[in-house]
N, C-alpha and C positions, 0 to 999 in steps of 0.2 A: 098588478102590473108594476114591473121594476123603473120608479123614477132614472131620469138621465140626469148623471151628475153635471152640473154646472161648473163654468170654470170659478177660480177662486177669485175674488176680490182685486185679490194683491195681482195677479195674473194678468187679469183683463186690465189691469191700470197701467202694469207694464208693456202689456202688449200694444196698447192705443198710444204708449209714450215714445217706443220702438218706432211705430207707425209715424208717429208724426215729427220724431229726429229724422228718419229713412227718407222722408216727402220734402222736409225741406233741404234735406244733405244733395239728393236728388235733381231736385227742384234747379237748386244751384250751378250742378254738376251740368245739368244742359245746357243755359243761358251761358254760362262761361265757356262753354264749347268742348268741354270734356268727355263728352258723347255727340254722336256727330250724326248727321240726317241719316237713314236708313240704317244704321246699326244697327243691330240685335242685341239685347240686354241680355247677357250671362246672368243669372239669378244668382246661382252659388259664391262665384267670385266675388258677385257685386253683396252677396250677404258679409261674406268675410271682410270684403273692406270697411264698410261700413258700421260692422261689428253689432247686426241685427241680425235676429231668425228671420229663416223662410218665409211665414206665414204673414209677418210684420212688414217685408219687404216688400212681396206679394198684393199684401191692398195697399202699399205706400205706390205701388206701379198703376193698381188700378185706379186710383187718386186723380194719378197724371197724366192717366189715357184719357179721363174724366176733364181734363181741363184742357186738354187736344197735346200735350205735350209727345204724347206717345200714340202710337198707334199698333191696335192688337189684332194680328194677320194669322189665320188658320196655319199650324203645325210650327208657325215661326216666335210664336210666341208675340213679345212688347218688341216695338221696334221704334226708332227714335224719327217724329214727324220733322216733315222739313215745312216751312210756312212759306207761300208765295208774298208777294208784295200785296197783292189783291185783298191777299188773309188779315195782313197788317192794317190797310185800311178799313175792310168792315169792321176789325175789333175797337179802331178808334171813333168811328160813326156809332159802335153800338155806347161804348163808353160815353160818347155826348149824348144819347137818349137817358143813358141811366143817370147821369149826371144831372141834365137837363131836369130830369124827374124829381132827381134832390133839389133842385132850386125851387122848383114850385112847390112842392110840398112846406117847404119852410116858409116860401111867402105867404101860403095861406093857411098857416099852422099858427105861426111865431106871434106871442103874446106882448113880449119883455123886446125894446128895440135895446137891451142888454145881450140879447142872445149874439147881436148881429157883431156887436163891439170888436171883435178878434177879426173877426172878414173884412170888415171896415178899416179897420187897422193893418193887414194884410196888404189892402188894395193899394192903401196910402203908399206905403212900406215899396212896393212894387214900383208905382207909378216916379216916384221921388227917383230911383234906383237906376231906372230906365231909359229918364230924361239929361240924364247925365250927357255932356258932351260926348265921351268917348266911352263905351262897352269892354273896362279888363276884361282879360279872362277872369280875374276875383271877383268884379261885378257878376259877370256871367255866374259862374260858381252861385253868389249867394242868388240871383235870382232865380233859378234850378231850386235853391233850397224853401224859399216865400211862394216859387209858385205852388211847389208837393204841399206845403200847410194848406195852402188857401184850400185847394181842392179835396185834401184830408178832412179841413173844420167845414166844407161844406156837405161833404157827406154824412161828416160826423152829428151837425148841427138837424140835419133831416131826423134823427130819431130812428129810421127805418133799419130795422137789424139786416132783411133781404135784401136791400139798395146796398149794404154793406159788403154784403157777402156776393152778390153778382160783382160789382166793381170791382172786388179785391180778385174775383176769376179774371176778369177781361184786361186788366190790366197787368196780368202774371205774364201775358205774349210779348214777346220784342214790340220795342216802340210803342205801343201801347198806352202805357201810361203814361199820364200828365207832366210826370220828371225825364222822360225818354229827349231830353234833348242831348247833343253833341258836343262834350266840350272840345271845340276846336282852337287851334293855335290862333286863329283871324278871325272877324268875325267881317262877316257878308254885308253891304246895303243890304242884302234884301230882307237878313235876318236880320239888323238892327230894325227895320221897319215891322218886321213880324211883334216883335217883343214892345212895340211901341201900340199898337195896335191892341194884343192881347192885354197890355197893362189899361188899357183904355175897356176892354170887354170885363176886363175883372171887376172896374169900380160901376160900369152899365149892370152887372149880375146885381152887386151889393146893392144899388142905387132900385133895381125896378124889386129886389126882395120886400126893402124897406120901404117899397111901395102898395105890396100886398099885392103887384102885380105879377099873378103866377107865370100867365102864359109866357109876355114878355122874356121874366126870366127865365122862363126853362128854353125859348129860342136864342135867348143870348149866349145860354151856358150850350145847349148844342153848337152854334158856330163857333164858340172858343175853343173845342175841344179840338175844331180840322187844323186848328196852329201847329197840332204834333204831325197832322198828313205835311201838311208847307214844308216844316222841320225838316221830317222824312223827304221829300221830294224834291229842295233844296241839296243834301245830302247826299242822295242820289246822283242831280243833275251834276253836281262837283267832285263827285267820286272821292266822299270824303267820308265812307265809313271805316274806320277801320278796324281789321278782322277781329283784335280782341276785345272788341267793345260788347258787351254783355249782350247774348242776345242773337247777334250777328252772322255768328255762322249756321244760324238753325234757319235762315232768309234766301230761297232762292232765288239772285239776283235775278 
């Protein structure tokens, strides 16, 4: 019986490198609004722009049907999902469970109160930042940037490569993730009290880990995470998203 030749080495490496320039070029191409709700994805064209084969482009599509970006309809091919608001808060309810998971795990894991040091420091970092009399926009900015760490080094700190890899799905959706806040020209009472609040939930996470209190913390780290639903719903009520904000247009109002 005649063996089936395999592909070569060099092939499959290129192919899988195609693959995953295609997913992230892609990736981008949506949340920036460059393909737009119900579209149909040209394959061909979309090969040549992005200066990938067929076949590479093909599971970079099925990737991101795979993480709900797309959706694949009999004879129409990929076509581009549109997200309700509804969609946007289960992803942030499910991110506070997976999150939530990451907290406790590390409370009843964590050997070395060394590991905690950077979260701890984090939290500080935060709360100092927040209680400021007045909210720049620059304050704003870096607070966006201490909060992504925090929630980055608590995943990180979990150990768990799957808590890794579901989080980094859930938060590929608009708004979604933990950094989905708005930089706006003003900033709101209500959203100054948000961020007053959340900086106060970051140092309760850090405070009941280093307690080896798991459950605590994985409730804490769930109610932190509805700060981005408030955010979102906030934004909302003031009619203050604006279109080109990453994301945005894939959201039906």
């Amino acid at each position: 019986m005649r063996n089936v030749k395999s592909m070569p080495a060099s092939d499959e490496s290129r192919a899988s490198s195609q693959t995953a320039r295609a997913t992230l070029a892609l990736r981008e191409m949506l949340v920036q609004g460059q393909l737009m709700p119900g579209e149909k994805i040209r394959e061909v064209p979309l090969a040549a722009q992005l200066n990938v084969s067929r076949i590479p482009l093909h599971l970079a599509l099925q990737r991101l049907a795979h993480e709900g970006f797309l959706e694949i309809r009999p004879k129409r091919g990929f076509v581009v999902q549109q997200f309700s608001t509804d969609d946007i808060y289960d992803s942030i309810e499910l991110r506070g469970l997976l999150e939530g998971s990451a907290a406790r795990m590390i409370a009843e894991r964590f050997t070395d109160a060394r590991e905690l040091a950077t979260l701890a420091d984090l939290s500080r970092q935060i709360v100092v930042l927040v209680r400021r009399s007045k909210l720049t926009i620059e304050a704003f900015t870096r607070y966006i940037d201490l909060n992504a760490k925090f929630h980055e080094i608590l995943v990180a700190t979990s150990g768990s490569r799957m808590l890794r890899r579901a989080i980094g799905h859930v938060c590929s959706l608009p708004f979604a993730s933990p950094s989905a806040f708005l930089k706006r020209q003003s900033i709101s009472p209500e959203l100054r009290e948000l961020f007053l609040i959340s900086a106060d939930q970051h140092c309760g996470i850090v405070d009941a880990i280093k307690n080896h209190e798991g459950q605590r913390a994985e409730a804490l780290t769930r109610e932190h995470a509805r700060v981005a639903r408030r955010n979102l719903e906030d934004a909302l009520k003031n009619q203050d998203i604006p279109s080109d904000l990453a994301g945005a247009r894939l959201i039906g109002l």
